[in-house]
C-alpha positions in Angstrom: -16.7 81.6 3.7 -17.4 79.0 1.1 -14.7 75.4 1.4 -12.9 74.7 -1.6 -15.3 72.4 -4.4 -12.3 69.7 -4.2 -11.7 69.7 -0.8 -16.0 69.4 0.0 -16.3 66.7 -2.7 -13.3 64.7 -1.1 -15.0 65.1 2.5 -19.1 64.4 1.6 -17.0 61.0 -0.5 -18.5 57.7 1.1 -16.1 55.3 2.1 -16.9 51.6 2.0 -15.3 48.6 3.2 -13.2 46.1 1.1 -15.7 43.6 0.8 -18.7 46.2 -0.4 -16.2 47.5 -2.5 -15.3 43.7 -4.1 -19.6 43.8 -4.5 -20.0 46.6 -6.0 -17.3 45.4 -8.7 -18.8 42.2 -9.2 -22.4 43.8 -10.0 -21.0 46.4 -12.3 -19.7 43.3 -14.1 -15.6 44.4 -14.2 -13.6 41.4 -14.6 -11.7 39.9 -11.3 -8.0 39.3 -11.1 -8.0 35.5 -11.8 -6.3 33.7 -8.8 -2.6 32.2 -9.4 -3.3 28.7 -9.5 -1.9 26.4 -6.8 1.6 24.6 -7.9 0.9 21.8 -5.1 -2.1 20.5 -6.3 -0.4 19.4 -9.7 0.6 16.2 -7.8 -1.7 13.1 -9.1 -2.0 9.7 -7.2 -2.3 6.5 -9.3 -1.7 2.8 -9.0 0.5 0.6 -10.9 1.3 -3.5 -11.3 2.9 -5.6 -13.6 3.7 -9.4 -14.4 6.2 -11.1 -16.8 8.9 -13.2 -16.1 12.0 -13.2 -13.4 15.8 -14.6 -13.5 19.2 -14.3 -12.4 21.4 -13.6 -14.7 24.6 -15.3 -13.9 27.9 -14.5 -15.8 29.5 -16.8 -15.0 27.3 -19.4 -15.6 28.2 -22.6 -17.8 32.1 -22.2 -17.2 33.9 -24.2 -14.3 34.2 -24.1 -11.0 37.2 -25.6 -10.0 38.5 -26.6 -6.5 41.9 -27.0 -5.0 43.0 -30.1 -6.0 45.4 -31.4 -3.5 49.4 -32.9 -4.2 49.6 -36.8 -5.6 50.5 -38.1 -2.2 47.5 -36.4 -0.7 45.1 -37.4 -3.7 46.2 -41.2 -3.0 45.6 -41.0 0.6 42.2 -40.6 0.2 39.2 -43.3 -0.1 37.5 -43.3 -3.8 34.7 -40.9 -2.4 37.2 -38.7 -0.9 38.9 -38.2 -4.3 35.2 -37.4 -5.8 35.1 -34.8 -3.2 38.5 -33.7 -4.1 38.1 -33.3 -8.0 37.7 -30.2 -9.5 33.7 -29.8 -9.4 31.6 -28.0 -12.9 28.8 -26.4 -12.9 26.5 -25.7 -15.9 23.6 -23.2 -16.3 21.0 -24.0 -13.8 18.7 -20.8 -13.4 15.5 -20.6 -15.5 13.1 -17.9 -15.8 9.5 -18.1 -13.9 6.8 -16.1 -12.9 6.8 -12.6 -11.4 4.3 -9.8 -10.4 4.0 -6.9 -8.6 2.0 -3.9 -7.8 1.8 -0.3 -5.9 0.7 2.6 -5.7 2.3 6.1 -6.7 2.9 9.9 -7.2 3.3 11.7 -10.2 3.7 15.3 -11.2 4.7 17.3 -14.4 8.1 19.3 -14.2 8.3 20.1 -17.5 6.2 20.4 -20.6 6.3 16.6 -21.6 8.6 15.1 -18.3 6.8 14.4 -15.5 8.3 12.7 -11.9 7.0 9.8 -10.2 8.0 8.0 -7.0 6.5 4.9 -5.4 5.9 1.8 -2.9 6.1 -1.8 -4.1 5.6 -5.2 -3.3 7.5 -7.3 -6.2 7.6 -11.0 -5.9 10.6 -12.9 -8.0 11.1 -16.7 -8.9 13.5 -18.6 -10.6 13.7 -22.3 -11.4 17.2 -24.4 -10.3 18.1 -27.5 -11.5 20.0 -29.4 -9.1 20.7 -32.8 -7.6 18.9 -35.0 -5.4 19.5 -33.6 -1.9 21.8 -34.9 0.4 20.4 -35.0 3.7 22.3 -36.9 6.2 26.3 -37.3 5.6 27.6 -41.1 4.4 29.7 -43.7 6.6 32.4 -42.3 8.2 35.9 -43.1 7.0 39.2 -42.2 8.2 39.2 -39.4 6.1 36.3 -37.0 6.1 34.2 -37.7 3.7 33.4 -33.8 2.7 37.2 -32.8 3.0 38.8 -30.0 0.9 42.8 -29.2 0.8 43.9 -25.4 0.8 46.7 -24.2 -1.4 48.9 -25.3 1.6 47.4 -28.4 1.9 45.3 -27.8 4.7 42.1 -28.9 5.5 40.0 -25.0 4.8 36.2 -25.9 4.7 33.8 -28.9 4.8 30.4 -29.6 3.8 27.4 -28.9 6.0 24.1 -30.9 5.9 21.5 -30.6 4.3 22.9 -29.5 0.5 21.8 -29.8 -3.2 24.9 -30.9 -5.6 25.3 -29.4 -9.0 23.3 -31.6 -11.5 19.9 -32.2 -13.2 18.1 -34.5 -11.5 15.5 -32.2 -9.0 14.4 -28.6 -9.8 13.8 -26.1 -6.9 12.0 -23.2 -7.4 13.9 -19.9 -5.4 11.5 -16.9 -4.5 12.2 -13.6 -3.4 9.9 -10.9 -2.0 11.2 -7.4 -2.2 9.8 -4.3 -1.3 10.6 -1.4 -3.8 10.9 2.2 -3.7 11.0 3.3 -7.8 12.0 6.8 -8.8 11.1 7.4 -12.2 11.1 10.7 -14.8 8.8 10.0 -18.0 9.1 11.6 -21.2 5.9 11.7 -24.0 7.5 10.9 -27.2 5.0 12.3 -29.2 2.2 15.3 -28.9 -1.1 13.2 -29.3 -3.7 13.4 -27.0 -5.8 10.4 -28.4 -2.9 8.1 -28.0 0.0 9.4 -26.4 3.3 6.9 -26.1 5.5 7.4 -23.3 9.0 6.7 -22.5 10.2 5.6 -19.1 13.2 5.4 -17.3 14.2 5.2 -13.8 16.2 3.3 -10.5 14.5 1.7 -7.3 15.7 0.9 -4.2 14.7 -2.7 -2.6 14.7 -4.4 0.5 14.5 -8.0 1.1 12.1 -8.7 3.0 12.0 -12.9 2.8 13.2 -15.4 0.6 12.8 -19.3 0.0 15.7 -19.9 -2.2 19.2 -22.1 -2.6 22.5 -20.7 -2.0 25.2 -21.2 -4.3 28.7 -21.6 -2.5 31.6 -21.8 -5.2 34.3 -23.0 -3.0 32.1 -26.5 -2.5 30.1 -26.6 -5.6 27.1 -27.2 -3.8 23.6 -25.3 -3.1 22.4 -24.5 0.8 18.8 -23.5 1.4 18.3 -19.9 2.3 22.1 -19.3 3.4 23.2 -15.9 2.4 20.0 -14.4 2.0 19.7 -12.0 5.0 17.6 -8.9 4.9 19.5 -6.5 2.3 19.1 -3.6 0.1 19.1 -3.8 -3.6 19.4 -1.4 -6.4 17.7 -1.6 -9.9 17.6 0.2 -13.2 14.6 0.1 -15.3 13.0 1.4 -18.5 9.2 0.8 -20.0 7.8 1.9 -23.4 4.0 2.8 -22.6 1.0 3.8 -25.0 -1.5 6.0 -22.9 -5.5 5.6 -23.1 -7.6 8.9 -21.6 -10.8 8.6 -20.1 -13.1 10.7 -18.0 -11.9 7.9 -14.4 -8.1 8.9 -15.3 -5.4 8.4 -17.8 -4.7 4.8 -17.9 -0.8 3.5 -19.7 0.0 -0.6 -20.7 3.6 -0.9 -21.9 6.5 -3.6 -21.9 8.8 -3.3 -18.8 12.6 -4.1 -18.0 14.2 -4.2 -14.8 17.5 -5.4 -14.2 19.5 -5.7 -10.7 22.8 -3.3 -10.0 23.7 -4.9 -7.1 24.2 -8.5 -6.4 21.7 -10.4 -5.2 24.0 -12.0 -2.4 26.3 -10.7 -0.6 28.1 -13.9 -0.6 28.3 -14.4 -4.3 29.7 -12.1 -6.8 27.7 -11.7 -10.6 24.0 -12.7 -9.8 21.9 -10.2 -10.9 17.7 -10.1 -10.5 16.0 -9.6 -13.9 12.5 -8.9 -14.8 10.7 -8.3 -17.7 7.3 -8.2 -18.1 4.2 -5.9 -18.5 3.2 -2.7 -16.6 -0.1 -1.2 -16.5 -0.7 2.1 -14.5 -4.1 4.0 -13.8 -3.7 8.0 -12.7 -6.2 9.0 -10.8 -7.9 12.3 -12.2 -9.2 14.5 -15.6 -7.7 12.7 -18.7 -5.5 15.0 -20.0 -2.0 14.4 -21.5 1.7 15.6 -20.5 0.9 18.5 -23.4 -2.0 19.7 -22.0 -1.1 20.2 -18.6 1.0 22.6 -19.1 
């Protein structure tokens, strides 16, 4: 009895294995399923730096600051340097700008068609020039009264200077650095579609830690500057923004741009409406194919 055609075909059928199979459709030249491509290679390294100018920006800067001035009787109980102490004490603007760099390295990927994240590691290094006066060193003769005494509102003796100090004035300049190490989070928008010469937009925060400083103190209540007091280790928070114009090349995509960083948080604990400024110019080198925000998506 002859077996069915169908059934005998479906038996005397070779069967090969998956790879001969994927050989045999390479040779016959059928086109292969292009593989998805992999979303966590779309990260790109890079490295960034900067330099420009550094401040604080003071509000309060230029108006008085005035301490308790004690009652008549008091006032002329004291010696004549006593009742120099005493006197209300004004302070003008002392903070100049002076030179600041930085540099890092980074991470950047594309989350949109022209946005792309970024997040970083920097070292930034601040100054700022003071103009003080001569520095008082060791405290004068004794008197009956001490010399650095300041009355309360009850009339009390509250606080009293320590030695050394800088008093307000114009006579010496000191030069206050900072070094901070910053972590920036940034998004970056392409402003416009060019591939030749692409301009960016930049805007983002940092978080920074203190990690040393060699700088005067201000303390309001005495009208005087102490070295380094008040600047403990602490965390900072910035905002900043940069307008960049981009250069391809076959190394990487390379962006030079002006740069603006301002402090949200005050730069010491111990004195309220001094705020870090920088502003200066950024360069960045990604690592990679040249290719645009427009093309990588």
């Amino acid at each position: 009895m002859n077996a069915d055609p169908a059934s005998r075909g479906a038996t005397n059928k070779p069967a090969y294995p998956k790879w001969a199979k994927d050989g045999l459709t390479a040779s016959s030249g059928t086109p292969a399923k292009k593989a998805k491509p992999n979303n966590a290679s779309r990260w790109s390294a890079g490295f960034a730096g900067g330099g420009g100018l550094s401040s604080i920006h003071q509000p309060m800067s230029g108006k008085g600051l005035v301490n308790y001035t004690p009652s008549t009787q008091q006032y002329n109980s004291l010696t004549a340097f006593n009742r120099a102490a005493a006197a209300p004490i004004y302070s003008t603007d002392p903070i100049q700008p002076d030179f600041s760099f930085w540099a890092g390295i980074f991470a950047q990927r594309p989350i949109l068609k022209r946005i792309s994240l970024s997040v970083g590691l920097n070292l930034h290094y601040y100054s700022a020039i003071i103009s003080t006066g001569k520095q008082v060193i060791n405290p004068p003769i004794a008197s009956p009264v001490t010399s650095s005494l300041f009355y309360g509102s009850t009339g009390s003796p509250v606080t009293s200077l320590s030695y050394p100090y800088y008093p307000s004035g114009t006579g010496s300049r000191f030069t206050n650095r900072y070094y901070f190490l910053e972590l920036p989070l940034a998004l970056q928008w392409q402003l416009n579609r060019s591939r030749k010469l692409p301009i960016f937009w930049e805007a983002g925060l940092s978080v920074s830690r203190l990690m040393g400083a060699d700088a005067l103190y201000y303390d309001g209540k005495m009208g005087v500057y102490y070295k380094n007091k008040g600047y403990n280790e602490q965390t900072e928070l910035n905002a900043s923004t940069a307008l960049m114009v981009g250069l391809n090349s076959g190394a990487g995509r390379m962006q030079l741009g002006p740069q603006l960083q301002y402090g949200l948080t005050s730069l010491n604990s111990g004195i309220s409406g001094q705020h870090l400024w920088y502003g200066g110019i950024k360069f960045t080198l990604i690592l990679g194919p040249g290719r645009s925000h427009s093309q990588a998506r």
